[in-house]
N, C-alpha and C positions, 0 to 999 in steps of 0.2 A: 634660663632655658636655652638660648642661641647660644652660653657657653660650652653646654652639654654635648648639642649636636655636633658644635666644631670638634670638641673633644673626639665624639667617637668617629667624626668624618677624617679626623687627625689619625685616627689611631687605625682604622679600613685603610687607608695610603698606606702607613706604611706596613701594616700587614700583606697589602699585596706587595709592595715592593720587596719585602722578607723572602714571599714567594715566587717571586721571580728569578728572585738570585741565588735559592736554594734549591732550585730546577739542576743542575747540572752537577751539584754535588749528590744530589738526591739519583739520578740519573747514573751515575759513577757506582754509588754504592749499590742500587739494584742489577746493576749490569755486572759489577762481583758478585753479588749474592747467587744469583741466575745463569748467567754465561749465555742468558738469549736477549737478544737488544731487542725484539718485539717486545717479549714479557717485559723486560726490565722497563721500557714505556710505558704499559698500561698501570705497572706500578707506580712509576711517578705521577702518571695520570687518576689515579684512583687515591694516593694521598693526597692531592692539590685540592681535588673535588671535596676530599673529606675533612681536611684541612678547613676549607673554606665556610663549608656548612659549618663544624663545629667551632667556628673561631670561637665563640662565649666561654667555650671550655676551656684556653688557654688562658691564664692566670696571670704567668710573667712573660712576656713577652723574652725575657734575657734567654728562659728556658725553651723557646720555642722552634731552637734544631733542635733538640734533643725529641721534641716535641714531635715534632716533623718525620725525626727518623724511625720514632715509635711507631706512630701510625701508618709507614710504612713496611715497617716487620709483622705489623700485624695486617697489614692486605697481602704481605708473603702468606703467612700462615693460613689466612681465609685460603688464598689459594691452592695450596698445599692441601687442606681439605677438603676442598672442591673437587679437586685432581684426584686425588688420592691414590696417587701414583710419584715413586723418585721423580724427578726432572733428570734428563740424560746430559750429560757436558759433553756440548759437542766440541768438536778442537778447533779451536782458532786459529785462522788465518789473517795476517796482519800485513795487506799492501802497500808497498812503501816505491816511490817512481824513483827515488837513490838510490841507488846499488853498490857505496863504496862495501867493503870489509869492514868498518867499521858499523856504519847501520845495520847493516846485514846481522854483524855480530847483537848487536845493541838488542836487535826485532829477536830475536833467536834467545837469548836470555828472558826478554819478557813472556816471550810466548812459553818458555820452561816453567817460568815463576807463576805463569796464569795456568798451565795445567796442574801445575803444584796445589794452587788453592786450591783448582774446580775438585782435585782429589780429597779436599778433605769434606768430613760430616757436616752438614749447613749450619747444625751450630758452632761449631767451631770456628767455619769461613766466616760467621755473622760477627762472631767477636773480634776474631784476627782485622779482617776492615775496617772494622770501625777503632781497635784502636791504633793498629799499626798504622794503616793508611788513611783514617779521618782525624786521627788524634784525643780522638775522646777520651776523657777520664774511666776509671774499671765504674766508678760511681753513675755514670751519664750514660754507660751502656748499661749497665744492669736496670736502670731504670726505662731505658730504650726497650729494651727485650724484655724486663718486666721477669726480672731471676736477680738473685741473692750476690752481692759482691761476689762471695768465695769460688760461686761457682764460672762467674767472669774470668776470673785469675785460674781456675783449673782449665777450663777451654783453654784459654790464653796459651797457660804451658803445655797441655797436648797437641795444641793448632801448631803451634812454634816447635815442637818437637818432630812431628811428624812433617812438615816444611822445612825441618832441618837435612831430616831421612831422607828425601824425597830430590833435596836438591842438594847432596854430598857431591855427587860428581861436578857442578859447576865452579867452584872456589880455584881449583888447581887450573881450570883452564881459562878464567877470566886473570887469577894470576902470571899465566904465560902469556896469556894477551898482550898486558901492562910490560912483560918485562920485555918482551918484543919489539914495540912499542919507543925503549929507552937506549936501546944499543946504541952505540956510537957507531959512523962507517967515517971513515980517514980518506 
């Protein structure tokens, strides 16, 4: 019996400790999904909550970002139909107290690449972050969002193709950059 309780007092550590330090990836990936840091909060905050209530339902602990990021797609979705209304992408501004050219240039790419996503279809954005930028398997997201491999891999290619379109103009000038950059002066 005193085995038991250690057991699961064993196993609440370190499920909070899981969630503490998936606070800030979990936070990353709503604040893509959204492009509003309030919302993107109450989503972290509305997984952790739900999270914690259902911990019994999680099975493998191994599985439990995936776990984690599910139950946060789906407090997207609840709100999405609560809403039921687009979310608007507001444009980002990004303060930086360094003002070389190169920061400058650096904040200016990013802020290209982040209106780039906020332009594509939420599911598309949903997939493109999670695998591009969290690394997940096409397997770990399809079961995150709770949709069929194939369809993982079609998002995929359309996210990526349309973030292609979208950001043509910057290669040529990030490459003048670079070669700017290496001149010699005598």
């Amino acid at each position: 019996m005193a085995g038991k309780t250690l057991l699961r007092l064993t196993q609440r550590r370190a499920f909070k400790k899981l969630l503490a330090n998936s606070r800030d990836r979990l936070y990353r990936m709503a604040y893509a999904w959204t492009h509003d840091a309030h919302l993107a909060d109450d989503l972290v905050q509305q997984t952790l909550v739900k999270a914690l209530n259902n911990q019994k339902q999680l099975r493998d602990m191994g599985a439990a970002e995936a776990w984690l990021f599910r139950i946060m797609s789906n407090c997207l979705k609840d709100y999405h139909r609560a809403k039921r209304e687009v979310l608007s992408a507001d444009e980002l501004v990004i303060v930086d107290n360094d003002t070389p050219e190169r920061e400058t240039h650096k904040q200016q790419l990013v802020i290209r690449v982040r209106q780039a996503v906020s332009r594509l279809p939420l599911a598309q954005c949903q997939v493109i972050t999670l695998v591009d930028l969290e690394g997940f398997t096409y397997a770990t997201v399809a079961d995150i969002l709770e949709i069929p491999v194939g369809t993982v891999m079609s998002r995929l290619c359309r996210g990526r193709r349309a973030l292609r379109e979208f950001l043509t103009d910057i290669r040529p000038r990030a490459e003048s950059a670079r070669t700017a950059t290496l001149k010699r002066v005598k």
